[in-house]
C-alpha positions as CSV (number, residue, x, y, z in Angstrom):
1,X,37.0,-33.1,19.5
2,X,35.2,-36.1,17.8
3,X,33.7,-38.3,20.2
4,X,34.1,-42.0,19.7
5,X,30.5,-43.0,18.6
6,X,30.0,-40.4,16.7
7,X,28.5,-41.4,12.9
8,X,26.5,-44.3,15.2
9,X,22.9,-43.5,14.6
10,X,20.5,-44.8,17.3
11,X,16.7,-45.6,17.2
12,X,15.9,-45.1,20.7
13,X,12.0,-47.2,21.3
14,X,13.0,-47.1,25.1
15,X,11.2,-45.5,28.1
16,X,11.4,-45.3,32.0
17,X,15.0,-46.4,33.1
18,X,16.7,-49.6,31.6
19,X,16.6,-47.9,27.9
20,X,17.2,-44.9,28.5
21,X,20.0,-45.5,30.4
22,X,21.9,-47.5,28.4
23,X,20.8,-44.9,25.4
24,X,21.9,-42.2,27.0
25,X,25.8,-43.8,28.1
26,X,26.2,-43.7,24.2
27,X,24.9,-40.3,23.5
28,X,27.3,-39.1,25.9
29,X,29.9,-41.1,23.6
30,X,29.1,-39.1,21.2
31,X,26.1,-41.4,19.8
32,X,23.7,-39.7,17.6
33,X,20.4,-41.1,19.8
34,X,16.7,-40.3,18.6
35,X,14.3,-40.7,20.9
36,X,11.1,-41.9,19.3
37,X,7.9,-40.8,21.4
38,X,4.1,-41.0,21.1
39,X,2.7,-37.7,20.1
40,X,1.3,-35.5,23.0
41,X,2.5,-37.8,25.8
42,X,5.9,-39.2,25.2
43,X,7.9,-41.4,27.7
44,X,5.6,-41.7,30.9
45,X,8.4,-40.8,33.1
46,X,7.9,-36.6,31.8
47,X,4.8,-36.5,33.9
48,X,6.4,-38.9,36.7
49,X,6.8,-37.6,40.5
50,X,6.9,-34.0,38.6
51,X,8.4,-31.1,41.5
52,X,7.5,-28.7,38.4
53,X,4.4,-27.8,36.8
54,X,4.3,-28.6,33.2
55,X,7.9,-29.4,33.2
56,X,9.4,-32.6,32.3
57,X,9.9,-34.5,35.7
58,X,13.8,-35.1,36.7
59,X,13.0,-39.1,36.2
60,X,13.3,-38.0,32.7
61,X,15.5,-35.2,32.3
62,X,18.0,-37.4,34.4
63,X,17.8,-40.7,32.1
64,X,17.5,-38.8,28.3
65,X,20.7,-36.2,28.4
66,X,22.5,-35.7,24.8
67,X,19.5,-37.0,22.8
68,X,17.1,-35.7,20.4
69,X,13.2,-36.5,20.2
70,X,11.2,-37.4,17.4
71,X,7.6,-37.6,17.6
72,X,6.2,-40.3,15.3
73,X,2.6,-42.5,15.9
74,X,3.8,-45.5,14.3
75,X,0.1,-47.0,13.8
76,X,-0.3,-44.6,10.8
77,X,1.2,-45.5,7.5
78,X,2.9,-42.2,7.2
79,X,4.4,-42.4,10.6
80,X,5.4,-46.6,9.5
81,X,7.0,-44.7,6.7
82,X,9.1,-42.7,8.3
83,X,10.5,-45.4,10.5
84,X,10.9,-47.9,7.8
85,X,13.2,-44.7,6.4
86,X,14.7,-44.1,9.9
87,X,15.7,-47.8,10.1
88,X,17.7,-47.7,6.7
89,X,19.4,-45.0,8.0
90,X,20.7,-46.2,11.4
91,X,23.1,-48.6,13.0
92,X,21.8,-49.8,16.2
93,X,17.8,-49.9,17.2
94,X,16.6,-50.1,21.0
95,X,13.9,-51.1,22.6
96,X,12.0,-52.0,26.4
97,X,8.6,-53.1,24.4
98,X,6.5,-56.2,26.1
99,X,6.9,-59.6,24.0
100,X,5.8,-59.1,20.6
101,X,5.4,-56.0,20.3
102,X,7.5,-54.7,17.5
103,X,6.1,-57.7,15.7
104,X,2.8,-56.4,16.0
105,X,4.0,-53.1,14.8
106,X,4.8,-54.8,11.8
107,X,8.7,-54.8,12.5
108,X,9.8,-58.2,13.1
109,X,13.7,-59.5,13.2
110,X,12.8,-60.6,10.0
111,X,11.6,-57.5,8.5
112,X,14.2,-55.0,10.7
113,X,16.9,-57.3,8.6
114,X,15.4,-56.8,5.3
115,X,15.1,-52.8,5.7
116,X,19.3,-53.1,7.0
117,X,21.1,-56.0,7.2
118,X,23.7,-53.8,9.4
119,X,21.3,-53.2,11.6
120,X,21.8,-54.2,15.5
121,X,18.4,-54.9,17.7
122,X,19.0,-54.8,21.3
123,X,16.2,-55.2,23.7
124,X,15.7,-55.5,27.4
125,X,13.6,-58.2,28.9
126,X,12.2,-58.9,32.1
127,X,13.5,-62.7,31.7
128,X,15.8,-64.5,28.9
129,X,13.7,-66.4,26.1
130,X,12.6,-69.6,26.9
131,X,12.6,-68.9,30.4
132,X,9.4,-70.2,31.8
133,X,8.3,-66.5,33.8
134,X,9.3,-64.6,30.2
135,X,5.4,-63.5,30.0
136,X,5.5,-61.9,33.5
137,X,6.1,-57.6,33.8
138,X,9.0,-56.9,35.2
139,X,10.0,-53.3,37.2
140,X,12.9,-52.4,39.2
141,X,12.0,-54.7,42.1
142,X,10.7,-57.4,40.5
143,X,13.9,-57.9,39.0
144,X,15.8,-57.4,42.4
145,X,13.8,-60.4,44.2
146,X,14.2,-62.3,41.0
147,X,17.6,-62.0,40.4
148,X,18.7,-63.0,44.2
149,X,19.5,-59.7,45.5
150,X,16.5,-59.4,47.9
151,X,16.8,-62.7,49.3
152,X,20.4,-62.2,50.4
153,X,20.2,-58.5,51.4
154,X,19.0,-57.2,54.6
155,X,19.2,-58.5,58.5
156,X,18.6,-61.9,59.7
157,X,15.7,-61.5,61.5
158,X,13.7,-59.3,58.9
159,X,12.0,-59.9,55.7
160,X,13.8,-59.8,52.2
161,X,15.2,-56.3,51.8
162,X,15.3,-53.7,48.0
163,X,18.4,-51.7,47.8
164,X,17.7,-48.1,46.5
165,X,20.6,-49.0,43.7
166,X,18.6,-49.1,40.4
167,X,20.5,-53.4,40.1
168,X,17.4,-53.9,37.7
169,X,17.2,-51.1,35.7
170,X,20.3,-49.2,35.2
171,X,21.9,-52.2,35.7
172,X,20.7,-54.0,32.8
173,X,20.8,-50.8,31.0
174,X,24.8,-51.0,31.3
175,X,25.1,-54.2,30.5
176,X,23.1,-53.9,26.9
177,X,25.5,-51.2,26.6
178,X,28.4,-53.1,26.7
179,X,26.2,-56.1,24.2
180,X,25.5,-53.6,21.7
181,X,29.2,-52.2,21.6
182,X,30.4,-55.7,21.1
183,X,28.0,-56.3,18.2
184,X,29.0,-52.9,16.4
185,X,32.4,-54.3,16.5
186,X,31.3,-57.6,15.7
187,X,29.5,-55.8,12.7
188,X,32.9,-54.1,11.8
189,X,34.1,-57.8,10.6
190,X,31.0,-59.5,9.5
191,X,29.5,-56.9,8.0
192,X,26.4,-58.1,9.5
193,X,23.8,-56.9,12.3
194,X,22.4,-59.0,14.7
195,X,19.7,-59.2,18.0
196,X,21.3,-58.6,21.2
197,X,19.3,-58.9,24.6
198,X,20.0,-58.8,28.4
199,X,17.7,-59.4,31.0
200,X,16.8,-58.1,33.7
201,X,16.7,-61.7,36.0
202,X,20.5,-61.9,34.3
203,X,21.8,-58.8,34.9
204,X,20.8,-58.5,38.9
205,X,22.3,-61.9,39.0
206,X,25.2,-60.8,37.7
207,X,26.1,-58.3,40.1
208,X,25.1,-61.2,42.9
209,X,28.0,-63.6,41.8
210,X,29.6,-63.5,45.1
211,X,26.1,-64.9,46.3
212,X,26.3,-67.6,44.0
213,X,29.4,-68.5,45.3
214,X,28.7,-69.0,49.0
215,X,26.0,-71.2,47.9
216,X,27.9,-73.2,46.9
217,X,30.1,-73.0,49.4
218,X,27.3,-73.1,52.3
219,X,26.2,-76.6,50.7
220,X,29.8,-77.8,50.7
221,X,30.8,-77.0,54.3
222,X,27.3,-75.9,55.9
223,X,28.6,-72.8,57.2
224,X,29.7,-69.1,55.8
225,X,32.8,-68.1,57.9
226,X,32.6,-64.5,57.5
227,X,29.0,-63.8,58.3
228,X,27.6,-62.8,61.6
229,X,26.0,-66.1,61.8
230,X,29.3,-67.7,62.1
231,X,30.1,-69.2,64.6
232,X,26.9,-68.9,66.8
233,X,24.0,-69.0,64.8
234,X,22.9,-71.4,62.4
235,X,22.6,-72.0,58.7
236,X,20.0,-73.3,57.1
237,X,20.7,-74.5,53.5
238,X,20.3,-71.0,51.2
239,X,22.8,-68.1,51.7
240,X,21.0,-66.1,54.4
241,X,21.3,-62.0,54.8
242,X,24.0,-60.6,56.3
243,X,23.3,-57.3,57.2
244,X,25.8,-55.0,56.7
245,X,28.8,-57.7,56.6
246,X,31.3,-57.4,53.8
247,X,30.7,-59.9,51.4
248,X,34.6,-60.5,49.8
249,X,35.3,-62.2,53.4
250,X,36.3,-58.9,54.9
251,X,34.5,-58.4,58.3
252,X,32.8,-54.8,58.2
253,X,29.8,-53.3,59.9
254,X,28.4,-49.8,59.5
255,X,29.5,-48.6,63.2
256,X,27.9,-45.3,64.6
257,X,29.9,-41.4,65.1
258,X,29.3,-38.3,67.5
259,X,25.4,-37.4,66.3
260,X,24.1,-40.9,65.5
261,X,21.3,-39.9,68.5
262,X,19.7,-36.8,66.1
263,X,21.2,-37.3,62.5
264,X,20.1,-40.8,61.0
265,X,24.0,-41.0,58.7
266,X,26.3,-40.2,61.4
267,X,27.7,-43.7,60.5
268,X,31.4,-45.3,58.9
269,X,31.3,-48.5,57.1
270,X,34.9,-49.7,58.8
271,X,36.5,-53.1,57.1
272,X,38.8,-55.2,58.9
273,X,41.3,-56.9,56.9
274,X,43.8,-59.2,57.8
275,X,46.9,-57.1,56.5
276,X,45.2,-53.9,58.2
277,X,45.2,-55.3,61.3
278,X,48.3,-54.1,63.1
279,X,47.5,-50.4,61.6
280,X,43.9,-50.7,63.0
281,X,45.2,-51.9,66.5
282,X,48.1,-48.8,66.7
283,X,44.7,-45.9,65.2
284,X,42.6,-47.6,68.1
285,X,44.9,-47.3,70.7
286,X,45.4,-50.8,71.4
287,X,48.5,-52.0,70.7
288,X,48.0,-54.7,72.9
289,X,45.6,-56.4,70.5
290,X,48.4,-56.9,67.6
291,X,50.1,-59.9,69.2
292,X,46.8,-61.2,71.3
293,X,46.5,-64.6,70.4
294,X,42.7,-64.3,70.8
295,X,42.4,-60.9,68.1
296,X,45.4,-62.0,66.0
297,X,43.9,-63.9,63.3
298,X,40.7,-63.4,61.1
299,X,39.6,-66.6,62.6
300,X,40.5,-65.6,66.1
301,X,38.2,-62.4,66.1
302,X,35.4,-63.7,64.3
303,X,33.4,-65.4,67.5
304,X,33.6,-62.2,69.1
305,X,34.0,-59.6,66.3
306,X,30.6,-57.1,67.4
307,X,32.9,-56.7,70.9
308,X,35.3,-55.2,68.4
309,X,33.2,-53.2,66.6
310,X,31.7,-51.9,69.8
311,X,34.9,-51.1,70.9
312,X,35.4,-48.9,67.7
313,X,32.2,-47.5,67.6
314,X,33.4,-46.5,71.9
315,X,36.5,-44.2,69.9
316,X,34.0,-43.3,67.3
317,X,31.7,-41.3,69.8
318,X,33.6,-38.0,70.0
319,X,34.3,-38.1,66.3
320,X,32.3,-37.3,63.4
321,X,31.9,-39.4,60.5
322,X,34.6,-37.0,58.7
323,X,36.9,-36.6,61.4
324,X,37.0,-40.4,61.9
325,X,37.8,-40.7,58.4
326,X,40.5,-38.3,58.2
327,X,42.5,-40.1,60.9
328,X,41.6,-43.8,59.9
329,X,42.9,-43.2,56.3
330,X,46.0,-42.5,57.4
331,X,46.5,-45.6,58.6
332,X,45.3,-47.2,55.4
333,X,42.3,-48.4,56.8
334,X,39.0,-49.2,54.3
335,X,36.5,-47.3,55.5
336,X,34.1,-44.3,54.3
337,X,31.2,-41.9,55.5
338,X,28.1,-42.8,54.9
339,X,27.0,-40.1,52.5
340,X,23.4,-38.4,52.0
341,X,22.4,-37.8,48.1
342,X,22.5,-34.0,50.1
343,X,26.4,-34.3,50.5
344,X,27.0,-36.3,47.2
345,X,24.8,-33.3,45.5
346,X,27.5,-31.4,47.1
347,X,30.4,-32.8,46.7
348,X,33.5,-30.3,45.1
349,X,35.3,-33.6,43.9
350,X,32.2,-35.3,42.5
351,X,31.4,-31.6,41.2
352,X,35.2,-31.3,39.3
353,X,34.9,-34.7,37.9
354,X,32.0,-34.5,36.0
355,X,30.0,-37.1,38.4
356,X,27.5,-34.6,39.6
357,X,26.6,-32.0,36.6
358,X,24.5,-29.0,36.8
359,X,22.6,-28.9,33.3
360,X,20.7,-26.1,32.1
361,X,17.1,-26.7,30.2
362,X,14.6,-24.7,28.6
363,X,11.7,-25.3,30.9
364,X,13.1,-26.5,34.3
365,X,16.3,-23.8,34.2
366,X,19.2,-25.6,35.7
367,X,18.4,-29.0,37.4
368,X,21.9,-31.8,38.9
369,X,22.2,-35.2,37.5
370,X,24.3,-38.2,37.3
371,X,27.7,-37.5,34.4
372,X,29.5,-40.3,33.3
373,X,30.8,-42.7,35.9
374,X,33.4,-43.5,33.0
375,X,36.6,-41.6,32.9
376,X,38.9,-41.4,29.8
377,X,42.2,-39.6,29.6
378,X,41.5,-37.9,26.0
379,X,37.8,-37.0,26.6
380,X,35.3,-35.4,29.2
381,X,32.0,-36.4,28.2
382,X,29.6,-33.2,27.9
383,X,25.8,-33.8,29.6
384,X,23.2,-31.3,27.8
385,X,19.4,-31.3,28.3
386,X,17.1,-33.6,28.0
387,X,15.2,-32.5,24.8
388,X,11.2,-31.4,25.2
389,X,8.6,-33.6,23.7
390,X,9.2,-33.6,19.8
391,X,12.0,-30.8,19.5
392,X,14.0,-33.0,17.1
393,X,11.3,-34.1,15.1
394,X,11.7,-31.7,11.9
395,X,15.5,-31.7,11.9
396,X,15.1,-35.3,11.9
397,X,12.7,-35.9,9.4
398,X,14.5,-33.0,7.1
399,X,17.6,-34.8,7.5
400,X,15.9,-37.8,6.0
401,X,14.9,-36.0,3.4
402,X,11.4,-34.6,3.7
403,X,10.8,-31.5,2.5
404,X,8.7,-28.4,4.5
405,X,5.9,-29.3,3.1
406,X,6.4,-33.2,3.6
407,X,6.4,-32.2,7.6
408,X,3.9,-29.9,7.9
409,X,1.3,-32.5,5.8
410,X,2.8,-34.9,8.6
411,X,1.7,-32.6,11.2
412,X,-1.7,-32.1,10.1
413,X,-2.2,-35.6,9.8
414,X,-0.7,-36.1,13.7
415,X,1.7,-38.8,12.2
416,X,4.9,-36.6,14.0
C-alpha cells in the first residue's frame, strides 16, 4: 500500500530526541528520511545509557525507526559535495544545530534556496528568534522550567517539579511535524519552500495553556476554585502547584488501593465530575450523599473534598487498582490505574494496536518501542529498525548517482 509521504525526501541533521522524533513520525508516513551522521561516531545517543555492548543504545534505536543513515563529514569538499547534491534532491531539510551553525557550514537560508527553491528548512530551537535567552543550550528540562511546566507542577509545599513526559523534546518534535506538513502543502500552491521553526520555550507552553489561563484568572478573582488551596489556603499572585488536582476544573486526586504499603503504583487517579456525581455516590455506597445539600454541588464539596477522597480511598483498601477499575467504569466514572512502563510494556491492547512494537535489529535482536500514537482507518504504520552507523550510505550516494568507484574514492578519503 503506498504510504502518504512517500516520494517526500528528508535530510535528517537531527540528533538526541526533538529531531529525531519528529523525523521519525514521517518515516513511519512513509517519508523517505536520511539520517546524516559524523563518520565513526554518529548521533551521541548510539553510545547513550547503552544496556548492550557495542550495540546501539535504545535512546537511539527508539527515536530513528524507518530511516536510513548516510555517513558524510561535511567539512571536506567531497562530503560538501555530496550534500549540496543531496539538497537538490530533497523536499524537506531538518535540523537541531546551535545558532549559526549551518551557516558556518557554508549552508545558509540563502544558499539552501539557491541549491532548491522547493526546499523546506525546519529547525528546533531552544528559544524563538529575537528572544533575548536565544543564545542559551537548551535540554529536556531546561525547556520544562522555561516553558512554565515546572513552576506549576508538583505539591505545594515542595520545590518546582520535572514530569518524566519528554514536553521539551518530543513535544517540540510533534509540533515541527505538524509545521513542516503545513509548509509541504503550502509548497503544493506556491511552489515555493520556506524556514519553519518551533521552539522548545513555545512548545512546552503550549501544552501549559490551561496554566495560562488560571493566571489570568487568579489575577482577576485572587483565587483558583478548583485547587486544593481553595478555600483554606492562600494564593499568592502566580498559579501555584497543585499536586495531583485536575486541571479542567474537575476535582481528582491519585487515591491509594489494597498494596499501596509494599508496591509504590497501587494507586487510581479518580475524577469527580459534576454530572458523575449521583453514579459515584450509588458505586460508593452512599446514596445518602446524592441529595446532601453539603456534597450536592461542586462548590459544596470543595471545602471538604480530601474527606471525600478519604472516604474512597476507605472502599479502595480491599480492592486493587484493577478491580477498582472494573467496578468504577461501570458506573461511568473517569478514572484509571496508574500503570508501570512494566504493565504498559505489557499491555495485549497497546500490543494489538501497534502502540508497543517489538522490532527486530541486526545487532540488538528484538528490542520494544513506542508505534505510532496516530491511528488511521486505511493504514497501520510499520516500525523497522533503526539503521547501524552508515548502512545507507552507498545506496544513497548510488542513488545520486555516484558510481562504485566514486564511493569507494569517498571512503578512502573518509568523506562517507
Amino acid at each position: 500500500m503506498t504510504k502518504p509521504l512517500e516520494g517526500v525526501k528528508i535530510i535528517d541533521f537531527t540528533h538526541v530526541q526533538a529531531g529525531p522524533a519528529c523525523t521519525q513520525l514521517l518515516a513511519w508516513f512513509g517519508a523517505d528520511v536520511i539520517k546524516v551522521e559524523r563518520p565513526g561516531s554518529g548521533d551521541v545517543t548510539r553510545n547513550q545509557l547503552r544496556d548492550i555492548p557495542d550495540a546501539d543504545a535504545l535512546y537511539f534505536t527508539m527515536l530513528n525507526s524507518n530511516k536510513k543513515s548516510l555517513t558524510l563529514d561535511t567539512k571536506k569538499p567531497e562530503g560538501k559535495e555530496v550534500l549540496e547534491k543531496l539538497i537538490r534532491e530533497s523536499d524537506v531539510l531538518v535540523e537541531n544545530f546551535g545558532p549559526g551553525a549551518l551557516d558556518r557550514m557554508g549552508f545558509s537560508w540563502e544558499r539552501l534556496n539557491e541549491l532548491n527553491p522547493k526546499m523546506i528548512v525546519a529547525s528546533v530551537k531552544g528559544f524563538s528568534d529575537g528572544h533575548h535567552y536565544d543564545d542559551l543550550k537548551v535540554y529536556e528540562n531546561v525547556a520544562q522550567c522555561a516553558g512554565g511546566a515546572a513552576s506549576t507542577t508538583g505539591f505545594w509545599d515542595g520545590p518546582p517539579t520535572i514530569s518524566a513526559a519528554a514536553l521539551g523534546d518530543s513535544n517540540t518534535g510533534m509540533h515541527l511535524a505538524i509545521g513542516i506538513l503545513t509548509a509541504l502543502l503550502g509548497r503544493d500552491k506556491t511552489g515555493k519552500g520556506q524556514k519553519v521553526a518551533v521552539s522548545m520555550q513555545d512548545s512546552v507552553l503550549n501544552l501549559c495553556r490551561v496554566k495560562l489561563r488560571d493566571q489570568q484568572r487568579l489575577e482577576r478573582v485572587g483565587y483558583l476554585e478548583e485547587y486544593p488551596q481553595y478555600p483554606h489556603g492562600e494564593f499568592s499572585d502566580v498559579v501555584p502547584r497543585g499536586g495531583n488536582a485536575g486541571g479542567g476544573g474537575q476535582p481528582g486526586w491519585v487515591l491509594k488501593c489494597k498494596g499501596w504499603e509494599t508496591d509504590p503504583n497501587a494507586y487510581i487517579y479518580f475524577t469527580i465530575q459534576g454530572h458523575a456525581w449521583e453514579p459515584i455516590c450509588k458505586a460508593l455506597g452512599k446514596p445518602e450523599w446524592i441529595d446532601d445539600p453539603a456534597y450536592k454541588t461542586a462548590e459544596a464539596r470543595q471545602p471538604h473534598i480530601f474527606e471525600i477522597f478519604g472516604t474512597i480511598e476507605a472502599w479502595l483498601s480491599d480492592k486493587t487498582k484493577f478491580e477498582a477499575v472494573d467496578i468504577l467504569r461501570k458506573f461511568d466514572i473517569p478514572c484509571a490505574p496508574v500503570l508501570t512502563m512494566k504493565e504498559l510494556a505489557n499491555d495485549p491492547s497497546l500490543r494489538a494496536s501497534g502502540t508497543i512494537v517489538e522490532v527486530p535489529h541486526k545487532k540488538r535482536g528484538s528490542y520494544l518501542t513506542v508505534g505510532s500514537p496516530i491511528k488511521f482507518s486505511d493504514m497501520k504504520p510499520e516500525v523497522t529498525a533503526s539503521p547501524l552507523l552508515g548502512e545507507h550510505t552507498d545506496e544513497v550516494l548510488a542513488g545520486l548517482g555516484y558510481s562504485k568507484q566514486d564511493i569507494f574514492n569517498l571512503r578512502e578519503i573518509k568523506a562517507v
